[in-house]
C-alpha positions in Angstrom: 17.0 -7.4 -12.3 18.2 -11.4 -13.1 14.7 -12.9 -11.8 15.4 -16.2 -9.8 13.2 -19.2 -9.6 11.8 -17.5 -6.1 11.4 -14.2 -8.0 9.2 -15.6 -11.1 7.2 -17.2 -8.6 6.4 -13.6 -7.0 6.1 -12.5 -10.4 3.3 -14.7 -12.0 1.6 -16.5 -9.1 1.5 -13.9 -5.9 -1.3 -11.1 -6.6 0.2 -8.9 -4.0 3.6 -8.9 -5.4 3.6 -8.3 -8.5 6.9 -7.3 -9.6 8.0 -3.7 -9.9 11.5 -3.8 -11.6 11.5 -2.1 -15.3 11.0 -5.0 -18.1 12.8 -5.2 -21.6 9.8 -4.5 -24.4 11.4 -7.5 -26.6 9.1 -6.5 -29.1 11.0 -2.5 -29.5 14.2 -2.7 -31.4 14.9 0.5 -29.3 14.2 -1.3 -26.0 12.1 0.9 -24.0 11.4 0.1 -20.8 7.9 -0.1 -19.1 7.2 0.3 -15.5 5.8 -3.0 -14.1 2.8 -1.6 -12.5 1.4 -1.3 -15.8 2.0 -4.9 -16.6 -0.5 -5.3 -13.8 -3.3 -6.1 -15.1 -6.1 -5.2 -12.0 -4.3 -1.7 -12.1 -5.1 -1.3 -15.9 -9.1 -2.8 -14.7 -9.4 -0.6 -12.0 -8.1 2.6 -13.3 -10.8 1.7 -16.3 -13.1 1.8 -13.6 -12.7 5.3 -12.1 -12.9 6.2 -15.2 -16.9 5.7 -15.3 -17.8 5.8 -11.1 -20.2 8.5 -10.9 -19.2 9.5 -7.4 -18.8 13.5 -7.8 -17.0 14.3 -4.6 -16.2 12.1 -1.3 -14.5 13.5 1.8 -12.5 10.9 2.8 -9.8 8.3 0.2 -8.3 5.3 1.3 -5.0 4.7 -1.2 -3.3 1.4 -1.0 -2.8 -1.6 -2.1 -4.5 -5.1 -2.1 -5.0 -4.4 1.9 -7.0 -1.3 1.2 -8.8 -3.1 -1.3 -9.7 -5.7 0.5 -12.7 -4.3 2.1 -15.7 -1.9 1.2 -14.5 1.4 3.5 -18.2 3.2 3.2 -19.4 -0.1 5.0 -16.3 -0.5 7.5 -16.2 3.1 8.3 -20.5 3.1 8.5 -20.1 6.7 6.0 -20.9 7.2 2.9 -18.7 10.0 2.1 -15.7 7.6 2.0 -13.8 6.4 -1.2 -11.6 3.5 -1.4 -8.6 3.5 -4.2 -6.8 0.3 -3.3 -5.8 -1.9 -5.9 -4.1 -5.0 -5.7 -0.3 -5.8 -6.3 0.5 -2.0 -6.8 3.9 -0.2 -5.3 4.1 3.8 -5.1 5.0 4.9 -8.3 1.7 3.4 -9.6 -0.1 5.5 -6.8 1.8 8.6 -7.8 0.2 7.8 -11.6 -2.8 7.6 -10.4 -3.4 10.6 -7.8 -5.3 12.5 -10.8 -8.0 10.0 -9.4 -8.0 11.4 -5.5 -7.9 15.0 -6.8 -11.3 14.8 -8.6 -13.1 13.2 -5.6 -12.1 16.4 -3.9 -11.2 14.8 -0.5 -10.4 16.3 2.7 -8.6 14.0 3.8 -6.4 10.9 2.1 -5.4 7.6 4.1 -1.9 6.3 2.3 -0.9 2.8 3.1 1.3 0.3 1.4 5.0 -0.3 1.1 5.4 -4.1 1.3 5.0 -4.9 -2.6 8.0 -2.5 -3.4 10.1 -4.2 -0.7 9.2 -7.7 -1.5 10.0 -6.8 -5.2 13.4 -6.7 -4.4 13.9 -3.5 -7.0 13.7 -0.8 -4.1 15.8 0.2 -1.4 14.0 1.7 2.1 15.5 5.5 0.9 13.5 4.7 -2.1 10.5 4.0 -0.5 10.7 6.7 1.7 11.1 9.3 -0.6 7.8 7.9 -2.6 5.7 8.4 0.4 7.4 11.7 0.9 6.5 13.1 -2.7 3.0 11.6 -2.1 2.4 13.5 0.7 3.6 16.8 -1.3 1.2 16.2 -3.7 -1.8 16.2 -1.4 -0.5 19.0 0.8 -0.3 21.2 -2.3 -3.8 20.2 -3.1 -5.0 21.2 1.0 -5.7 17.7 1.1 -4.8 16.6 4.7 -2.6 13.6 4.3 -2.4 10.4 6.8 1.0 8.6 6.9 -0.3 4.5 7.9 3.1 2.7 8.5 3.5 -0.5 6.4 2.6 -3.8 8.0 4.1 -6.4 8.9 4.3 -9.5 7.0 3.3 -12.8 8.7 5.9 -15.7 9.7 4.8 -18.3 7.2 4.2 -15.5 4.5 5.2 -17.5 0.9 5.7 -20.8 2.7 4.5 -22.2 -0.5 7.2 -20.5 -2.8 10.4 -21.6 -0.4 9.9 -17.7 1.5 11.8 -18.8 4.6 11.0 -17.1 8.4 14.0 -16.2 8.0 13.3 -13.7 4.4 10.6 -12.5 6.1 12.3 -11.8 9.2 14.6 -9.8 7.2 11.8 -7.8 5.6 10.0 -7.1 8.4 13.3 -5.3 9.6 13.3 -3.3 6.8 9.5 -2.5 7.3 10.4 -1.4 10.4 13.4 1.0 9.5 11.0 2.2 7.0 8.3 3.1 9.1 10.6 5.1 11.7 12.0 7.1 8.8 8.3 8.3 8.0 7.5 8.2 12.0 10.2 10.7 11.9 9.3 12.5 8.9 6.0 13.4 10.1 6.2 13.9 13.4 9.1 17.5 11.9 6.2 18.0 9.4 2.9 18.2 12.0 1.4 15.4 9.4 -0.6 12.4 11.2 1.0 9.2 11.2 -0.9 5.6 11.8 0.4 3.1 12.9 -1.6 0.2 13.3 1.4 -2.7 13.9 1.5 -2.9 17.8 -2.2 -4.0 17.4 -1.4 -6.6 14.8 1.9 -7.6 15.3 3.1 -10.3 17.0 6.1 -9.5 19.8 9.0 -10.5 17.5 7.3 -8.1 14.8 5.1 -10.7 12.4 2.0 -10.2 11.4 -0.3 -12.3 13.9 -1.5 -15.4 12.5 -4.7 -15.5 13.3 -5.7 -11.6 11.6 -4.7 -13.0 8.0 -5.5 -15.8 5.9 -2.2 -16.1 4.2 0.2 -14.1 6.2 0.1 -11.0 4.2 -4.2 -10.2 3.8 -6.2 -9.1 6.4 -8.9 -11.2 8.1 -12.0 -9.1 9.1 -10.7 -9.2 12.4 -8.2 -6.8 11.2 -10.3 -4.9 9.3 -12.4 -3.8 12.5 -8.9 -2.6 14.0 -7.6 -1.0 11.3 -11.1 1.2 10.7 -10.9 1.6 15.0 -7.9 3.4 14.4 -9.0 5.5 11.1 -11.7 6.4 12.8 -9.9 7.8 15.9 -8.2 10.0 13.2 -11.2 11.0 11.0 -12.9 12.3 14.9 -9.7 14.2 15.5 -9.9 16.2 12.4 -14.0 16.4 13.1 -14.6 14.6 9.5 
């Protein structure tokens, strides 16, 4: 992918979106490519990480992105058998790397939210993204872990502001959130799998993020926070976890 001026902003300056297209290795004659959630450098710091937690076993996983690691779930959720595996600026295919990391935790249950960095990257198509939740999801069934769908959330109007991201890009991206989220609506309602979607309490009525539940039209507020884990917990009392 030719990165634009916009783009190489994303790239370097934007934690959340960090790019996801496959880089040239201009140091390999035989140019190899890399996937760029490995040029990330919190996913190298936190995978380090689960390397050396000590947690043996928790019931419940939070996987996402910068969102789900914005906040300490045992706290949120008030339960301490509750393990949160965000990390910041990653897309699906990093998840899908690193599921080895729910499986050991032995979960009953695994939250799975994110979307927006692979479509503000610019290198996926909705299909795309679809089918990466999709092959998520058939890892954790095989595994009898119970798997919750959370639709992707909208971004806010004056997401990017600062990097020339118009109303108008976000508009456009917020569409494709929402044709997203109706393909995996869909998807689970013909597979009996739960499906979370927390927009209609965060959205605004022309489908932005509401201004006053982030701090920079993307991140959560704690405000947020308490809504999201209101509706988690909803779920977690339905499957009597």
């Amino acid at each position: 992918m030719k990165l634009t001026k916009k783009n190489i902003a994303l790239l370097l300056i934007i934690p959340l979106l960090t790019g996801f297209s496959e880089q040239k290795d201009t140091q390999q004659n035989n140019m190899q490519t890399k996937p760029s959630y490995l040029s990330n450098p919190v996913y190298q710091q936190q995978i380090e990480l689960y390397e050396v937690y000590k947690m043996p076993q928790a019931d419940i996983v939070m996987l996402g992105d910068s969102r789900t690691q914005g906040a300490a779930w045992n706290e949120l959720l008030n339960r301490g058998n509750v393990v949160g595996r965000g990390i910041e600026s990653d897309i699906l295919e990093g998840y899908l790397r690193r599921m080895g990391y729910v499986y050991k935790l032995r979960p009953k249950i695994c939250f799975v939210s994110g979307g927006i960095n692979d479509l503000y990257s610019g290198s996926y198509t909705v299909e795309q993204i679809y089918q990466l939740f999709v092959n998520i999801v058939a890892e954790l069934k095989i595994r009898k872990i119970i798997p919750v769908i959370e639709a992707t959330v909208f971004a806010g109007r004056d997401w990017g502001k600062a990097w020339n991201i118009t109303a108008a890009d976000n508009r456009f991206r917020n569409g494709e959130i929402t044709k997203l989220n109706k393909m995996l609506s869909d998807y689970a309602k013909r597979n009996n799998i739960e499906f979370l979607d927390i927009n209609q309490k965060l959205s605004t009525p022309d489908y932005f993020l509401r201004p006053d539940l982030t701090w920079d039209g993307i991140h959560f507020k704690a405000a947020a926070y308490k809504i999201w884990a209101d509706e988690v917990d909803k779920v977690l009392k339905k499957y009597k976890l």
